[in-house]
Backbone as a chain_set.jsonl record, in Angstrom:
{"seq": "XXXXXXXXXXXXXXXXXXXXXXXXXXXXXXXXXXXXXXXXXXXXXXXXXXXXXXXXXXXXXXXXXXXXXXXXXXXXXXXXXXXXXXXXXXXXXXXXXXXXXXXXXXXXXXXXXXXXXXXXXXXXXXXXXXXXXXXXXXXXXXXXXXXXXXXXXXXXXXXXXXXXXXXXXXXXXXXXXXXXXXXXXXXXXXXXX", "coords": {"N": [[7.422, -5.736, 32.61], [5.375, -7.497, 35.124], [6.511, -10.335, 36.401], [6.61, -13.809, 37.611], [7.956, -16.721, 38.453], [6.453, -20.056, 38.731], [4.842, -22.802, 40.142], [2.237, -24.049, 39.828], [-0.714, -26.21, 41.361], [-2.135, -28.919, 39.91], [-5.637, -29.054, 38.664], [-7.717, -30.491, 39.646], [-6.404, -30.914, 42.786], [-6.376, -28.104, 43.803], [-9.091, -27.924, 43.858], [-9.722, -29.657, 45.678], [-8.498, -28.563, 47.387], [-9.807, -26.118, 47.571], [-12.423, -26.818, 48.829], [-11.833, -27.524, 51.882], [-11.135, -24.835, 52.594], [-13.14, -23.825, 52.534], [-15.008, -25.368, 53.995], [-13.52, -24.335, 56.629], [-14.049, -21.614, 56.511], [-16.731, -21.621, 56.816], [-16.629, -23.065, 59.285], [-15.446, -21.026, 61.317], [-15.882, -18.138, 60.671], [-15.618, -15.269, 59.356], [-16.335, -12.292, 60.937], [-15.731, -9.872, 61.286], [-15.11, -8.877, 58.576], [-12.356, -9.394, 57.807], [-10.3, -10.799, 56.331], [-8.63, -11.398, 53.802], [-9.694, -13.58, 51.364], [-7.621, -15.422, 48.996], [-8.494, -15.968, 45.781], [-8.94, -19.359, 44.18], [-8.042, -19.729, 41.485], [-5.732, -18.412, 41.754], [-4.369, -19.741, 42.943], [-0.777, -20.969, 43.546], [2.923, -22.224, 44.022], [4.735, -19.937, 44.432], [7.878, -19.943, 43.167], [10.228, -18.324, 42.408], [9.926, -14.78, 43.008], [10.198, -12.45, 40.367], [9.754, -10.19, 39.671], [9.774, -6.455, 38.118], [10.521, -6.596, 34.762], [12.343, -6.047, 32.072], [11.063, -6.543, 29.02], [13.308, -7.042, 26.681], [14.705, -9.041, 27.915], [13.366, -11.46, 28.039], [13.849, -13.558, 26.174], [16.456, -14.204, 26.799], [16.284, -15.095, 29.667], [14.046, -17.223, 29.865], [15.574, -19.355, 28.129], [17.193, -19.685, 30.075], [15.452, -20.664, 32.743], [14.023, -22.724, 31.245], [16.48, -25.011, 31.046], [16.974, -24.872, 33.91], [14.921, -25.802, 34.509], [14.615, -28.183, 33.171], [16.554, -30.094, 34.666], [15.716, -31.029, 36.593], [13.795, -33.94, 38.192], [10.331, -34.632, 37.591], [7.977, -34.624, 40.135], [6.648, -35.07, 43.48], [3.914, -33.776, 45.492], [1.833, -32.95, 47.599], [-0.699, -30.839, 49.329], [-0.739, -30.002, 52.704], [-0.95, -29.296, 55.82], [-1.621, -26.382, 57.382], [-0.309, -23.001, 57.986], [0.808, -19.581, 59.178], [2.12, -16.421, 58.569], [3.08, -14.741, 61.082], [0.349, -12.58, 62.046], [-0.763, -11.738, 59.537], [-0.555, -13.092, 57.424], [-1.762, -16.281, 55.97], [-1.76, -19.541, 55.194], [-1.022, -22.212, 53.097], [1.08, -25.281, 53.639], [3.056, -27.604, 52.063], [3.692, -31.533, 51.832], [5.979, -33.985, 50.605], [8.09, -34.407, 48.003], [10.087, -32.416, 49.176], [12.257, -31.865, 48.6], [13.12, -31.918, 46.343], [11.24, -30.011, 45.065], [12.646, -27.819, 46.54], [14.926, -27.33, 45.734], [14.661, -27.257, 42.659], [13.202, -24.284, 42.839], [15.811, -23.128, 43.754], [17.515, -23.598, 41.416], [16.02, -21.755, 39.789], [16.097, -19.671, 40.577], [18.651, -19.111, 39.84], [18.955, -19.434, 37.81], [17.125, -16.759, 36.121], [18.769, -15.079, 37.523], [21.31, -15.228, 36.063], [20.055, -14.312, 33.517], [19.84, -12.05, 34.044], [18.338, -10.609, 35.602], [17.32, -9.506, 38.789], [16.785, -11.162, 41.702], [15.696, -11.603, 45.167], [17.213, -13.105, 46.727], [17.638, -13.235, 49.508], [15.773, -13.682, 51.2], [14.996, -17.812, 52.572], [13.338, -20.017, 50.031], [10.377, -20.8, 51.167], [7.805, -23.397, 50.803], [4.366, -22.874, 50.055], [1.603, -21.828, 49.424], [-0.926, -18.972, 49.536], [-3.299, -18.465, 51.345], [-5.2, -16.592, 52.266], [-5.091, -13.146, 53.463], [-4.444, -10.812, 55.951], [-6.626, -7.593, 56.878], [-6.525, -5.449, 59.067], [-6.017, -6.425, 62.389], [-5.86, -9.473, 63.024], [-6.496, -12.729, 64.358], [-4.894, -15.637, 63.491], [-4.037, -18.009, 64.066], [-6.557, -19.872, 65.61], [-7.021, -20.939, 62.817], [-4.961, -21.995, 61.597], [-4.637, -23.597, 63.156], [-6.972, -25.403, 62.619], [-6.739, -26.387, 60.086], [-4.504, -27.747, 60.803], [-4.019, -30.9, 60.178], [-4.829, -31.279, 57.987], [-4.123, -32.832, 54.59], [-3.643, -33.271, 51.501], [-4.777, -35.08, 48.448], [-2.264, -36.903, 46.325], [-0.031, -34.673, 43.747], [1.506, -34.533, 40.773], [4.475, -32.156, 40.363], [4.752, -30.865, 37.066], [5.795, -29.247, 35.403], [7.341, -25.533, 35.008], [5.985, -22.374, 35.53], [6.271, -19.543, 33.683], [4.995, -16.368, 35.017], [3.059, -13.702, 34.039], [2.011, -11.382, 36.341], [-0.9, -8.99, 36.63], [-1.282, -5.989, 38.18], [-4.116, -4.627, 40.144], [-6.115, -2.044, 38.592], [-8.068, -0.544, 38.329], [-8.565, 0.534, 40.747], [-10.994, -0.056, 42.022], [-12.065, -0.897, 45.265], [-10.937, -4.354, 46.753], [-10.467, -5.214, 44.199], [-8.752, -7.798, 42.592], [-5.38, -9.268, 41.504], [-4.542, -10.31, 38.253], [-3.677, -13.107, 36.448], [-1.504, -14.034, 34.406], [-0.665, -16.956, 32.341], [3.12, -17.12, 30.908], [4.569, -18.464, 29.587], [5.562, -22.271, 29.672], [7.645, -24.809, 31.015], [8.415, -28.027, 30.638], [9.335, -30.282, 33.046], [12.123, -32.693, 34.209], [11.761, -36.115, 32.837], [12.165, -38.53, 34.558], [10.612, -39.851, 37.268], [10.271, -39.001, 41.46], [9.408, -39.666, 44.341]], "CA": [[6.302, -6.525, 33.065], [6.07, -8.032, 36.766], [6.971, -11.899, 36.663], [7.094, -14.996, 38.929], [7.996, -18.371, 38.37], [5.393, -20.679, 39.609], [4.089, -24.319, 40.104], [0.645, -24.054, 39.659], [-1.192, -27.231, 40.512], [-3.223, -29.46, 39.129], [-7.627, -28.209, 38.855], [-7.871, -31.79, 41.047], [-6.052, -30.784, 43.59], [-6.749, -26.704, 43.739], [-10.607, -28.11, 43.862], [-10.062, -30.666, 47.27], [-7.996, -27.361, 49.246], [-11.173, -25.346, 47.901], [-13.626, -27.547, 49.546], [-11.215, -27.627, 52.504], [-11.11, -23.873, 52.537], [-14.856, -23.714, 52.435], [-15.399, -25.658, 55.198], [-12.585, -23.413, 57.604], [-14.794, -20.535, 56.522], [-17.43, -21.609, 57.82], [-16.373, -23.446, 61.12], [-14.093, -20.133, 61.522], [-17.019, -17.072, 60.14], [-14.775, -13.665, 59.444], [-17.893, -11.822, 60.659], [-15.757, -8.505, 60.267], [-14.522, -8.606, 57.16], [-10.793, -8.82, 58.462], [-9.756, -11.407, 56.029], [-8.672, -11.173, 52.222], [-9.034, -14.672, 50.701], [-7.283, -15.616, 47.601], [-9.306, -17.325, 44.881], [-8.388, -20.779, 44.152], [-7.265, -19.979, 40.266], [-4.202, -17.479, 41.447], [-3.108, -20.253, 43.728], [1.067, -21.028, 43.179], [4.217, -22.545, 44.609], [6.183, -19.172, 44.129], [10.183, -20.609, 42.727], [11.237, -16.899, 41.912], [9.489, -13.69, 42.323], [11.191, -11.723, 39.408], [9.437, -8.27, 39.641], [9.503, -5.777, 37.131], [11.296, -7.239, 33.994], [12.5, -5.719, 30.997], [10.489, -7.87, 27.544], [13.96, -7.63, 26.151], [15.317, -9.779, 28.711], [12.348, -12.42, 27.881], [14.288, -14.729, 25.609], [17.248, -15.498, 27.567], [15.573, -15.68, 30.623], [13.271, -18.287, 28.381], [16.079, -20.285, 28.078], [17.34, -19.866, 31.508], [14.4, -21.536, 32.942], [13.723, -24.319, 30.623], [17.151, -25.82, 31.56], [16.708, -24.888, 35.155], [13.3, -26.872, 34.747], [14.864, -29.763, 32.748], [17.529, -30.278, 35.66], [14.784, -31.448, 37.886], [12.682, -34.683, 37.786], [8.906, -34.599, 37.714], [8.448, -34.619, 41.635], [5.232, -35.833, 43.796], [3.505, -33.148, 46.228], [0.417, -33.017, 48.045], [-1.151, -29.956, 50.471], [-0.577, -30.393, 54.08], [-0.782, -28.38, 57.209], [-1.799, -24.761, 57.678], [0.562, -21.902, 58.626], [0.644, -18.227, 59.271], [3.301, -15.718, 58.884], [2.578, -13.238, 61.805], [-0.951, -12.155, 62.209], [-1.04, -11.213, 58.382], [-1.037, -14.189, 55.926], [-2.363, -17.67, 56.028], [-1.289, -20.621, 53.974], [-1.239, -23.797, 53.177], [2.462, -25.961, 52.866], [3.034, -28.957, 51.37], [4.585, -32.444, 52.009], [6.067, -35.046, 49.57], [9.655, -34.129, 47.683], [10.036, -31.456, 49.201], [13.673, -31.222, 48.58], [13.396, -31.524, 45.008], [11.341, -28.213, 45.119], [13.538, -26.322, 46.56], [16.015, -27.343, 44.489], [14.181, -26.05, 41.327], [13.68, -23.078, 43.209], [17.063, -22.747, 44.081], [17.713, -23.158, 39.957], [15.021, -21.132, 38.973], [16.405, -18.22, 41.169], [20.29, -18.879, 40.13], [19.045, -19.174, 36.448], [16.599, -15.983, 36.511], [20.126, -14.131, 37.799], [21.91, -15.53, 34.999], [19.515, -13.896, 32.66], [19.936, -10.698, 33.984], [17.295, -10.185, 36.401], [17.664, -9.246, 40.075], [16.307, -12.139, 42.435], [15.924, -11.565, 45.751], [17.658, -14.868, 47.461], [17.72, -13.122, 51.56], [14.755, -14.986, 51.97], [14.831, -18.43, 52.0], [12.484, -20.671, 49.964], [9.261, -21.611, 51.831], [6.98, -23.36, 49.823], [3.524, -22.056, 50.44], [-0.094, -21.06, 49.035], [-1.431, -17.891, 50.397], [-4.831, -18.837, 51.402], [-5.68, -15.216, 52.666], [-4.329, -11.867, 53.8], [-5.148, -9.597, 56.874], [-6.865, -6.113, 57.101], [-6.124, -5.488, 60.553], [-5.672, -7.791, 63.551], [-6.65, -10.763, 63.02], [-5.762, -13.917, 65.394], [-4.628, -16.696, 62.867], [-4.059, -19.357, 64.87], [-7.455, -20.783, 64.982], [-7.403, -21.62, 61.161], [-4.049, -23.138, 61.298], [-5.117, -25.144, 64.355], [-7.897, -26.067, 61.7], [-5.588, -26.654, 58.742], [-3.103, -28.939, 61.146], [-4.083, -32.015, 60.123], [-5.193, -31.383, 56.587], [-3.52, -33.487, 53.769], [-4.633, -33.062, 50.343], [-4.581, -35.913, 47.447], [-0.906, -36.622, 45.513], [-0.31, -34.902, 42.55], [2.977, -34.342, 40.816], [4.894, -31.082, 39.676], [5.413, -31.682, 36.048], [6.165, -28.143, 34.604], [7.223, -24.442, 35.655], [5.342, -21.845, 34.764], [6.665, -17.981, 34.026], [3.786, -15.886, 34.982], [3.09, -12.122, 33.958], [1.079, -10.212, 37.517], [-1.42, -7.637, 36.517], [-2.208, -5.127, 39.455], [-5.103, -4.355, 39.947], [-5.694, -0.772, 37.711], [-8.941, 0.297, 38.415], [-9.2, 1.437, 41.81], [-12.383, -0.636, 43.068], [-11.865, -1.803, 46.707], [-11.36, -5.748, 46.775], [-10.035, -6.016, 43.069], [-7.464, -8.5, 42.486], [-4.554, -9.511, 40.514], [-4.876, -11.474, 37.065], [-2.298, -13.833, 36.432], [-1.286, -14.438, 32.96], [0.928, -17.631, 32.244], [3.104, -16.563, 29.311], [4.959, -19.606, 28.882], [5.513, -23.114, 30.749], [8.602, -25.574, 30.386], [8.717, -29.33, 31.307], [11.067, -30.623, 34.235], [13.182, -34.039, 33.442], [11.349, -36.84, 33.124], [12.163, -39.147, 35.233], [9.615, -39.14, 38.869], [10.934, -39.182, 42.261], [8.31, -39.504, 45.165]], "C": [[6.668, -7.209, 34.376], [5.727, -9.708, 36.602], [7.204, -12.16, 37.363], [7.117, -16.02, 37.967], [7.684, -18.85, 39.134], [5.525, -22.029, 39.383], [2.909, -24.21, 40.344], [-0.107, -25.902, 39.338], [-2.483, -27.638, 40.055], [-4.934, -28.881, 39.579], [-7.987, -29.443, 40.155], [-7.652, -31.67, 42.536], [-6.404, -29.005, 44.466], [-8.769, -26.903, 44.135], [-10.658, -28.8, 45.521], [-9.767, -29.216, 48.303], [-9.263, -26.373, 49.162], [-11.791, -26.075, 48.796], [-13.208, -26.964, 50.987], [-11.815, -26.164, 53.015], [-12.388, -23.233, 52.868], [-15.438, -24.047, 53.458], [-14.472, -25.101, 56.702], [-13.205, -22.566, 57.591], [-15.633, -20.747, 57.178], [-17.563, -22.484, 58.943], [-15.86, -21.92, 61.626], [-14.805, -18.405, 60.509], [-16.013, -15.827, 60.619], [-15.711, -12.656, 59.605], [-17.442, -9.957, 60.324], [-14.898, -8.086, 58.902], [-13.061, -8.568, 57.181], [-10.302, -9.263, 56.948], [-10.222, -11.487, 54.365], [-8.726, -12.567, 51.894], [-8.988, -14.436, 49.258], [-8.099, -16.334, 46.874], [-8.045, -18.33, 44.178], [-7.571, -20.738, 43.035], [-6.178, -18.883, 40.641], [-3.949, -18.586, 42.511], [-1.823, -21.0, 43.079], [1.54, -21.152, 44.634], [4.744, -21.175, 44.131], [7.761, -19.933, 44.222], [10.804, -19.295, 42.972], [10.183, -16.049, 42.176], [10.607, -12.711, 41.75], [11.263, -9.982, 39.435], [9.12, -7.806, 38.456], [10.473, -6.284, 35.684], [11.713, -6.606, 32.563], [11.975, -6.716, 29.878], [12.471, -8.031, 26.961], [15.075, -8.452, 26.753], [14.902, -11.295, 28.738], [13.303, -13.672, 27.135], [15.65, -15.188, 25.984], [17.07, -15.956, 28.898], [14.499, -16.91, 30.694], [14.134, -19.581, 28.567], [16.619, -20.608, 29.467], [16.605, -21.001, 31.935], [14.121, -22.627, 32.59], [15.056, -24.977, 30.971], [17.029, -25.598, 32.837], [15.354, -26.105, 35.163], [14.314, -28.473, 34.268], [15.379, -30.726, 33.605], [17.017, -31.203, 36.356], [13.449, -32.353, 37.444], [11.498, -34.172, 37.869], [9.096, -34.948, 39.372], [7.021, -34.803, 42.415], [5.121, -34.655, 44.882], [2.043, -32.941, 46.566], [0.33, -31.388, 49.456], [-1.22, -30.293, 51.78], [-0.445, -29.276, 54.978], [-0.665, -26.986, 57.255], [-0.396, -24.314, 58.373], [0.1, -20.366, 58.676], [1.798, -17.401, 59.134], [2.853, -15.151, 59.33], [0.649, -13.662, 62.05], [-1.389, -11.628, 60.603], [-1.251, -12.192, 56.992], [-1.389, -15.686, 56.47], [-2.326, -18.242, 55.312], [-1.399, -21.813, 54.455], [0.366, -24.276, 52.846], [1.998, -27.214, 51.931], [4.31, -30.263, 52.4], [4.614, -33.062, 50.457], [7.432, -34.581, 49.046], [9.799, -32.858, 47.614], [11.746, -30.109, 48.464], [14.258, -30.906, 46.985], [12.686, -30.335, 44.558], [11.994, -27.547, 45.448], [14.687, -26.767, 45.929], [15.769, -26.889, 43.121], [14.024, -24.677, 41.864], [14.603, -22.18, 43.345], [17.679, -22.421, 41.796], [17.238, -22.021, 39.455], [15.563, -19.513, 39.234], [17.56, -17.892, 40.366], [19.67, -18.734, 38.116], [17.948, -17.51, 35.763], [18.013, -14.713, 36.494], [20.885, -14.355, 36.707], [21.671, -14.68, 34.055], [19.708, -12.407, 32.641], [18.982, -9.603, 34.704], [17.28, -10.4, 37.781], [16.192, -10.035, 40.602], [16.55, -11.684, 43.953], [16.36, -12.915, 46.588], [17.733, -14.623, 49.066], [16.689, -13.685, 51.988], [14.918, -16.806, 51.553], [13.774, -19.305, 51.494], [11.286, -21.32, 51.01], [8.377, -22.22, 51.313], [5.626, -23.58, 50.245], [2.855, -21.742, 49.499], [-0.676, -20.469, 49.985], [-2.824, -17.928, 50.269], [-5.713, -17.445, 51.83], [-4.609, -13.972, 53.145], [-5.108, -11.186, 55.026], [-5.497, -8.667, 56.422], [-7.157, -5.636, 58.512], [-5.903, -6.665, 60.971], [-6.956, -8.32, 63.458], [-5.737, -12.106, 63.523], [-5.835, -14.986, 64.569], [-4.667, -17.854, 63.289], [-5.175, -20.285, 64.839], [-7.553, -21.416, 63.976], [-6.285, -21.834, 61.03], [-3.96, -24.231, 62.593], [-6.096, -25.981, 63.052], [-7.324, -26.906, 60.733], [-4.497, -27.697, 58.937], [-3.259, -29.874, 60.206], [-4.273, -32.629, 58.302], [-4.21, -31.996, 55.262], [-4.186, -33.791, 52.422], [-3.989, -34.673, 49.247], [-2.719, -35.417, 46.587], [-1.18, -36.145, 44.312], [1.292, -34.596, 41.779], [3.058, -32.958, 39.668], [5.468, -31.632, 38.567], [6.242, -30.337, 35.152], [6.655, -26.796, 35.462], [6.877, -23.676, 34.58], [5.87, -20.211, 35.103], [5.034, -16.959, 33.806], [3.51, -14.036, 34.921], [1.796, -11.715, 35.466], [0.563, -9.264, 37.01], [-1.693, -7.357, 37.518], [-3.312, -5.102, 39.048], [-5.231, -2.687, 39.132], [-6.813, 0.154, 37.73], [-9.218, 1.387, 39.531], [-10.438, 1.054, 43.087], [-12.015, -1.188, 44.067], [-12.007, -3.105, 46.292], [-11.123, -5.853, 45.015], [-8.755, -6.498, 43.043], [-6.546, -8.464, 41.499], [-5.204, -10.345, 39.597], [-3.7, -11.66, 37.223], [-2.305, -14.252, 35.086], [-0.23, -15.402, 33.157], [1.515, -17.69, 30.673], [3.865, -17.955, 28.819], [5.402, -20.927, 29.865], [7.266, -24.066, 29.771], [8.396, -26.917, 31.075], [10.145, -29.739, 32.288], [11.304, -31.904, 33.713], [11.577, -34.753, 33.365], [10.624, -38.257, 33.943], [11.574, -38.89, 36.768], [10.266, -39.52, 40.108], [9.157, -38.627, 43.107], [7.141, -40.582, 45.283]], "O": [[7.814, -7.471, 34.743], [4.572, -10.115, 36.726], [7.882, -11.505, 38.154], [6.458, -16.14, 36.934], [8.109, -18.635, 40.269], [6.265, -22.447, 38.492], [2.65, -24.358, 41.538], [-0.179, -26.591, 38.32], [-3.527, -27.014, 39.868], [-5.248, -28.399, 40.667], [-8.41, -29.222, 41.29], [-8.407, -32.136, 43.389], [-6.636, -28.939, 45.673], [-9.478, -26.013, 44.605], [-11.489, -28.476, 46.37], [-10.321, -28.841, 49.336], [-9.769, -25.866, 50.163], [-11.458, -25.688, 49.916], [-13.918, -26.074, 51.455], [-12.812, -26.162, 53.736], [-12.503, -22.157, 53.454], [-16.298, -23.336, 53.978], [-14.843, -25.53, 57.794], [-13.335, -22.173, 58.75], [-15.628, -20.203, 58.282], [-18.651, -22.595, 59.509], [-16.075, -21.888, 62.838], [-14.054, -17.747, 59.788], [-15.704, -15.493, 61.763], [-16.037, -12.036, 58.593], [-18.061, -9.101, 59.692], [-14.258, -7.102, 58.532], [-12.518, -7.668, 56.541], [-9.906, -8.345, 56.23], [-11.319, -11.577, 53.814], [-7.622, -13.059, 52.13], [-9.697, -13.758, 48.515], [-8.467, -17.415, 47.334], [-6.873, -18.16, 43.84], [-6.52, -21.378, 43.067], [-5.669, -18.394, 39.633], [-2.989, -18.201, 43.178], [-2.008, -21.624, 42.034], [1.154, -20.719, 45.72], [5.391, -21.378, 43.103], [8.454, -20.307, 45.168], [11.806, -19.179, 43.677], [9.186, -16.437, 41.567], [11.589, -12.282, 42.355], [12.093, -9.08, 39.323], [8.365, -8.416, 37.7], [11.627, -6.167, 36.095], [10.856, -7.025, 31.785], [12.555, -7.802, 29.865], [12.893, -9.184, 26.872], [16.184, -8.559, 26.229], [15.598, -12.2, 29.199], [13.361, -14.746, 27.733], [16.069, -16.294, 25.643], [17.566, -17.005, 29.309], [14.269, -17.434, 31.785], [13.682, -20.635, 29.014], [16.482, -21.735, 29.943], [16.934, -22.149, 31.636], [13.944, -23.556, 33.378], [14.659, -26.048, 31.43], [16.885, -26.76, 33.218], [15.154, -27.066, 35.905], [14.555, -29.478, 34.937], [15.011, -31.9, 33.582], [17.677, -32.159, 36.763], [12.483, -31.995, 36.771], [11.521, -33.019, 38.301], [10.13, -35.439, 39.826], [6.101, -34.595, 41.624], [6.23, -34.378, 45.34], [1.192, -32.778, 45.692], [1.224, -31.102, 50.252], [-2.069, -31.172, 51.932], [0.286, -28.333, 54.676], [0.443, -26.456, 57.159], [0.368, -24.992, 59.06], [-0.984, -20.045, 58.189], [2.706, -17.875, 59.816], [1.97, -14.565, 58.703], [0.034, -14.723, 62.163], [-2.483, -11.068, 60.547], [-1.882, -12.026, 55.948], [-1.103, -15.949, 57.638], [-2.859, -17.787, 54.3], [-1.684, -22.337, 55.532], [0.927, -23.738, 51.891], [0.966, -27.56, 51.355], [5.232, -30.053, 53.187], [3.847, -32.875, 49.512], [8.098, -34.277, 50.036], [9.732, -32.153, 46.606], [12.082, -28.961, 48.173], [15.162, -30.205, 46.531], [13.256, -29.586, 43.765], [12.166, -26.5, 44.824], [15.426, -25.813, 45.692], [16.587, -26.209, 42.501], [14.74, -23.827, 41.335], [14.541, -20.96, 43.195], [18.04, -21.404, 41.202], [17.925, -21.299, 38.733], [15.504, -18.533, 38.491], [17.744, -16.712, 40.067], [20.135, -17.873, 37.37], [18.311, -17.272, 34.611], [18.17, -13.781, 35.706], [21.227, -13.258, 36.264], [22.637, -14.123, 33.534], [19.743, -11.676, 31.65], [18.852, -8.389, 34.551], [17.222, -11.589, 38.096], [15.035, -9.807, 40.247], [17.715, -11.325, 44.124], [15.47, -13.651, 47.014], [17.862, -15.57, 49.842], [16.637, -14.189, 53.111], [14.957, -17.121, 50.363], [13.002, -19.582, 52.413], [11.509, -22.396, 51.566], [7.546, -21.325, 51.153], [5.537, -24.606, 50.919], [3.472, -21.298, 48.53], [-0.985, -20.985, 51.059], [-3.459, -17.517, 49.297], [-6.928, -17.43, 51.637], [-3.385, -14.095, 53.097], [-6.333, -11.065, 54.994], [-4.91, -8.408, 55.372], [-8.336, -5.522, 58.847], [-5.665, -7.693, 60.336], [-8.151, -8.069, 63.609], [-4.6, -12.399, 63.155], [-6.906, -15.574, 64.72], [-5.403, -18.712, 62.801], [-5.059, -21.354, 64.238], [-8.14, -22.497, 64.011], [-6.193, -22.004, 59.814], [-3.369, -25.292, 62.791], [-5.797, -27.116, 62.68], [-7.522, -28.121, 60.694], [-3.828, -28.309, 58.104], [-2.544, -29.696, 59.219], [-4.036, -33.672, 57.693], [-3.328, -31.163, 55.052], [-5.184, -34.506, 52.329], [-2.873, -35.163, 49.418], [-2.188, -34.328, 46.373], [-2.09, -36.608, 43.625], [2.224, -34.449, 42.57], [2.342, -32.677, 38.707], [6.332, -32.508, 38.597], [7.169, -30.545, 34.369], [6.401, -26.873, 36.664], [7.1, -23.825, 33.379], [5.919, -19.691, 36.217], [4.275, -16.887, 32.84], [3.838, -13.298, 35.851], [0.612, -11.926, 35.206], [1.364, -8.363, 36.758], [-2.364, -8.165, 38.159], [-3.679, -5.421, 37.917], [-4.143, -2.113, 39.16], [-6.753, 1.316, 37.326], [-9.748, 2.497, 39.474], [-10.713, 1.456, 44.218], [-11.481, -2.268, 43.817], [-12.958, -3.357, 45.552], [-11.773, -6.781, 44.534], [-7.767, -5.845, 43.378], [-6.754, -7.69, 40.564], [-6.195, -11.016, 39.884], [-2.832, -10.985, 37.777], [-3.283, -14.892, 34.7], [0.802, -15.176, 33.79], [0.936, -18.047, 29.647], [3.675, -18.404, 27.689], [5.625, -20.554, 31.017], [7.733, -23.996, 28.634], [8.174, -26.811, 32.281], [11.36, -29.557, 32.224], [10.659, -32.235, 32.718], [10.525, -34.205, 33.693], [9.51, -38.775, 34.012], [11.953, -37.922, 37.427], [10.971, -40.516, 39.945], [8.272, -37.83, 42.796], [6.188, -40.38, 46.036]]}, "num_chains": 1, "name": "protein.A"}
């Protein structure tokens, strides 16, 4: 099965970058269809993408994780400032503790490997919501000129979540992934931020 470990947040917050999002569309009209956006319920912090995973790898990778999660307080983050990689994706970052995300990340990856499951670590952590995708050239820049300034409401990472990826399987142009979350773990307690 193809797994990530995510931070998926809060409906509160996933609802203000919609709005947000809504109103970039239309200041910023894709009149030829260049641009894939993501819907709001697959947005994620990617920690780990895992890939293809063997199930009988599931329960110590299980435990992996939940101490990788425990490791790491509850942690405060809010949406901030557009980006682009290239001419091909468009996102949103974040501010607020940032450093204690990538430090679960950094766990999530090293415990993930532990388990027995090949992590790619040559990239490093960016943490990022993919607000769209190219289909050809398309000049980004405008909509992270738009996106500068943008700062979304606090909310805090309280859990990580291991998430099964369905492809798409049919074939229809423009169908997406489902995201199944198969199981979630709590991070420490204690909040920082």
């Amino acid at each position: 099965m193809r797994l990530f470990a995510a931070v998926v947040p809060p409906q509160a917050a996933v609802d203000e970058l919609a709005a947000e999002v809504a109103r970039l569309r239309a200041a910023l009209p894709d009149r030829h269809g260049r641009l894939r956006w993501t819907e709001p319920a697959l947005w994620h912090f990617t920690l780990a993408f895992l890939g293809e995973v063997d199930e009988a790898l599931l329960p110590e990778l299980g435990e992996r994780l939940a101490r990788a999660a425990h490791r790491h307080p509850v942690h405060e983050l809010r949406f901030a400032a557009g980006g682009r990689f290239g001419d091909r994706i468009l996102w949103i970052g974040a501010t607020g503790s940032l450093e204690t995300l990538r430090g679960l990340a950094r766990s999530t990856r090293a415990g993930a490997g532990r388990a027995g499951v090949h992590v790619d670590d040559t990239k490093p952590f960016h943490p990022h919501v993919t607000l769209a995708r190219t289909a050809g050239h398309v000049n980004l820049r405008p909509y992270t000129e738009e996106l500068a300034e943008f700062r979304g409401r606090r909310w805090w990472v309280e859990r990580v979540d291991l998430v099964r990826s369905h492809l798409p399987a049919s074939g229809v142009p423009g169908e997406r992934p489902r995201y199944e979350t198969l199981t979630s773990w709590p991070l420490g307690t204690r909040r920082v931020g």
